[in-house]
N, C-alpha and C positions, 0 to 999 in steps of 0.2 A: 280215528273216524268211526261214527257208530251210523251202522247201518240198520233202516227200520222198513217193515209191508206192513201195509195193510190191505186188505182187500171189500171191494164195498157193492151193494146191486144198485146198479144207476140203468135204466135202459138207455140203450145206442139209441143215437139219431139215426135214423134211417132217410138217404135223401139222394133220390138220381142228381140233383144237383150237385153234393158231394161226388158220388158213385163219375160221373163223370174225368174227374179230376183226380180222383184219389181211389178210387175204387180198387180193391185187393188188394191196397197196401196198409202196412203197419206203422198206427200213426204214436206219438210222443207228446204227451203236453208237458210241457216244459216250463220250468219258473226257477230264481234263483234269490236268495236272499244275502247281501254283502252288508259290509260297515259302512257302505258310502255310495254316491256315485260317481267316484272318480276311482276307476280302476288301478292309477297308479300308487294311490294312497289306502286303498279299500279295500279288505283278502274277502273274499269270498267264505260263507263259513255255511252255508247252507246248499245242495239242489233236491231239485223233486223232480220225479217222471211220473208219471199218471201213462199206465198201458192197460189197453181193455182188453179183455180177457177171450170173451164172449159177447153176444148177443145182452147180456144183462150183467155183467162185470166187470169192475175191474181193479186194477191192482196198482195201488201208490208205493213208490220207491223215495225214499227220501236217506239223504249222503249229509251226515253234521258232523261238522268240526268239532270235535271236543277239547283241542287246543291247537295250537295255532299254527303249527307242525302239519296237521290233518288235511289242509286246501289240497298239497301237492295228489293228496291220496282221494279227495272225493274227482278231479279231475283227470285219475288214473280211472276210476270208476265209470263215469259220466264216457272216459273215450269206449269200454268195453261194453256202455248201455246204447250207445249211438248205433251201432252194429246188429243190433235187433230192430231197430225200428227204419223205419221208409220216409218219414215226413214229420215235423216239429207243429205244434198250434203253442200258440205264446200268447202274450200281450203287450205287445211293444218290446217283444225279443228280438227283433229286428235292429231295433237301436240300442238297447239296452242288454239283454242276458246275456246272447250270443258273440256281441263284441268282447262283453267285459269278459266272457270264459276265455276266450282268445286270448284278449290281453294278459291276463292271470297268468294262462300259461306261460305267458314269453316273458313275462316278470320273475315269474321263479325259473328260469331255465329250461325250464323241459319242451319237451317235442312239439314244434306248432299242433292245435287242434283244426286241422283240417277235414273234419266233417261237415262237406255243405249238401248239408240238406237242408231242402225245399222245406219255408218257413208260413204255415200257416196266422200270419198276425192277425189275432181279431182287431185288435186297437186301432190298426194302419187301415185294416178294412171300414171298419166304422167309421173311422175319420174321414178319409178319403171320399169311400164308396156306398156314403149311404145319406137317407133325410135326419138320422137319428140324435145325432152330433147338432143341428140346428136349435132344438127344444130339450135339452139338458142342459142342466147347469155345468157339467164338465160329463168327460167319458170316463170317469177313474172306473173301474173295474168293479167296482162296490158299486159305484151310482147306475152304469147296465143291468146290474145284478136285481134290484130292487125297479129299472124298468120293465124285465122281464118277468117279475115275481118270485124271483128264486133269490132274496135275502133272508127269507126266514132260513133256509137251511144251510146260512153259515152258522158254524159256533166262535170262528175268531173273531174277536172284539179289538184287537189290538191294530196299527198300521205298521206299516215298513220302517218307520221313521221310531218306532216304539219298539219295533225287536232289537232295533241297535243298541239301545240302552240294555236292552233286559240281556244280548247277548256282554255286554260290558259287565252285569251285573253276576250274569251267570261263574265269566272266568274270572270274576276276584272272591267269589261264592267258597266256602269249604265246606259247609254244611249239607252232605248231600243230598238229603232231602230236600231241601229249598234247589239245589242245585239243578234238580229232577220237575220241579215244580215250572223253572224258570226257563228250563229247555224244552220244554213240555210248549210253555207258549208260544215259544218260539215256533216249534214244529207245526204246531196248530194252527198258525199264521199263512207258514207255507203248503200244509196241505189242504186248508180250505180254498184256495187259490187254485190249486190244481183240478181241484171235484169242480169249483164254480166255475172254472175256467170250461174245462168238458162240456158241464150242464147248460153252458151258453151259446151251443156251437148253432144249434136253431134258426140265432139272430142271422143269419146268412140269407134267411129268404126276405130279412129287410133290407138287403143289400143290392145293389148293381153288381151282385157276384163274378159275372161274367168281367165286367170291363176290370174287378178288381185283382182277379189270378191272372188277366193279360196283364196288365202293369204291373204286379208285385210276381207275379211267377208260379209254375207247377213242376210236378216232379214229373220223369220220364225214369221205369225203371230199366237198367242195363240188364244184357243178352246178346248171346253168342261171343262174350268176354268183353262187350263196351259193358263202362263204368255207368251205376246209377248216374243221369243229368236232372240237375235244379235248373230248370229253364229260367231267364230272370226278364228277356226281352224275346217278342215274337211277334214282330207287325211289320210294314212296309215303312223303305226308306227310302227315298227317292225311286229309284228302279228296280231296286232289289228285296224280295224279304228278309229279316232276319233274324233266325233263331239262335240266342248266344245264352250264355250262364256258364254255370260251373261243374265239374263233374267232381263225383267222390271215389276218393282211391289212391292207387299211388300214380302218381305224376307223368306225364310221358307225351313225345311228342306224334304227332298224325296228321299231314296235309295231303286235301284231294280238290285239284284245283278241275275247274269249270270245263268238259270235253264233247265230244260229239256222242261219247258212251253217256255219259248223264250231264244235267241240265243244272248244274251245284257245284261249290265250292264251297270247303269246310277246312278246320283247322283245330286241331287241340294242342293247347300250350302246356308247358311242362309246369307253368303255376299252376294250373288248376283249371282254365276258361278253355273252356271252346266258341265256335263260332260256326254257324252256314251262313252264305248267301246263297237264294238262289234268284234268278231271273223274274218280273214280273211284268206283264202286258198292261199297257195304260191305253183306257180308252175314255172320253170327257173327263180328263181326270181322275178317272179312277182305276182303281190297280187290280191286275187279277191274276189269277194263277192256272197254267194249264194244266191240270190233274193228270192227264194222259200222260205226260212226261214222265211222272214219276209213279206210278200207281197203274199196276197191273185190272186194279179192283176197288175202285172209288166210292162201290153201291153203297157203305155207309157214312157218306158223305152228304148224300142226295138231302137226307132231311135238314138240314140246318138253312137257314135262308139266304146267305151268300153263293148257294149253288143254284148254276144256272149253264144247262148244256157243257156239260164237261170240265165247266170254269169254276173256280173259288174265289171272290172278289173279299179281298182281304181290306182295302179300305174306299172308302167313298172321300171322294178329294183330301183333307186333308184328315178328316174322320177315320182313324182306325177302325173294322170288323174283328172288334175284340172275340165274340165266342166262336166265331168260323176261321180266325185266325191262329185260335188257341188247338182248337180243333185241326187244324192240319197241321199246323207243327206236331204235335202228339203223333198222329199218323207219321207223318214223312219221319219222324226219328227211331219211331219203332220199325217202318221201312228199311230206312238205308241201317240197321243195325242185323235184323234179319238177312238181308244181304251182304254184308261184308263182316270179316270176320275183324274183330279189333287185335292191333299190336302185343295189348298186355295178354293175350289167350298165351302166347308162344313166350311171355316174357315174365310171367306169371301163370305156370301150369298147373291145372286142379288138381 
């Protein structure tokens, strides 16, 4: 496997919109380039991580296969790069990178990759949660790129479908200069993706942001020994709210079921998911939550517009309150994590 940095000055987006959701954590852009898209038949022979450094830098990480032996070892890599960072931005890594590293791994044998973190997709967003997708002729990653004006500073000319030849070309290659030239494009492919991918993060303020991180999800980071949670659902369900996803770490069980000492019920499974319910008031239909129950200190709560005398009215009939929804989950988990100490403290000591 050869391992290459680079380091480049890009200014950070700066955006309470982000800072919201993401704020003080360490993010990952993420991209991978295979033989195929069918993981059973297809080895992985490329990733990139793009982490910012600074305020005005940052630094690409990119893991190539140099022969076909190497997958097991850039997936050894990838698990000890996942560990620095807090949150993934993709482009359709949702359905695509992140399953096929998974799969990869349990094809070659090795250790499930069970790092779920909390998946920033631009792709899923655009599609989803935005007018942008209407007046394109498609969302491929290059056609955003050139709606936002930042195609001139790709230098890759080639597509995904173009590296797999030129990686087929590379390994039957002896000449190693050519060999050099051919992995070169390859690399170039993958790391203009990574920079363009960064330099597009912007697009969020054409987005319904808000309704998009409630339905695809946000990161909550762990404390007082609860594990990082990638929130994946956080709205009302008939009578109850609920906060569920996946946490990262090792595996373990935790049930606290619904008492007169707190107004919740919670669960972490030994795959991976956890889960709350808690209780919600219906009034004309609509759902709301009493803050006093669980919150000592709600004042910053006040400003979002679902608050109303002590209450957080999480949906209007069948309308979810996506960003005051998201908003109290975030609060209530970094609550009840603050107050209670987790299992793994005692079961994995620092």
């Amino acid at each position: 496997m050869k391992t290459l940095q680079r380091e480049h000055t890009v200014k950070t987006f700066q955006s309470s919109l982000m800072d919201q959701y993401f704020g003080g954590m360490r993010m990952g852009v993420f991209d991978i380039e295979t033989m195929g898209i069918v993981a059973e038949k297809s080895p992985m022979i490329l990733a990139g991580l793009l982490t910012p450094l600074d305020e005005e830098r940052v630094r690409i990480t990119q893991y190539f296969a140099e022969k076909p032996g190497d997958e097991a070892a850039i997936i050894g890599a990838l698990r000890r790069h996942f560990q620095e960072i807090d949150y993934l931005v993709t482009y359709n890594g949702r359905q695509f990178d992140v399953p096929y590293l998974r799969k990869r791994a349990k094809l070659l044998g090795l250790a499930p990759f069970r790092y779920n973190l909390s998946n920033l997709d631009l792709y899923m967003l655009i599609k989803g949660y935005s007018e942008v997708s209407f007046f394109l002729k498609n969302i491929k990653q290059k056609t955003v790129e050139a709606y936002v004006g930042f195609a001139d500073d790709r230098r890759d000319t080639i597509s995904g479908v173009e590296s797999i030849f030129l990686y087929e070309s590379f390994q039957q290659c002896q000449d190693a200069e050519l060999r050099d030239i051919l992995a070169n494009r390859i690399l170039l492919h993958n790391h203009d993706d990574l920079l363009q991918l960064y330099r597009l993060l912007p697009i969020i303020r054409q987005l319904d942001f808000h309704k998009g991180i409630n339905m695809l999800g946000f990161p909550v980071l762990g404390e007082n020994g609860w594990p990082y949670l990638s929130v994946t659902r956080a709205r009302a369900v008939g009578r109850e709210f609920e906060i569920s996803g996946q946490y990262n770490g090792p595996e373990f069980s935790y049930v606290s079921y619904d008492t007169f000492l707190h107004y919740y019920s919670c669960e972490f499974y030994d795959d991976g998911d956890f889960v709350f319910k808690i209780p919600v008031e219906r009034h004309k239909g609509n759902s709301f939550i009493r803050l006093s129950l669980y919150f000592d200190d709600f004042s910053d709560l006040k400003r979002y517009p679902g608050f109303a005398n002590g209450f957080m009215l999480v949906s209007r009939g069948l309308e979810p309150c996506h960003m005051d929804s998201s908003m109290f989950a975030q609060k209530f988990l970094r609550d009840f994590m603050q107050k209670n100490i987790c299992p793994l403290a005692s079961m994995y000591p620092l």
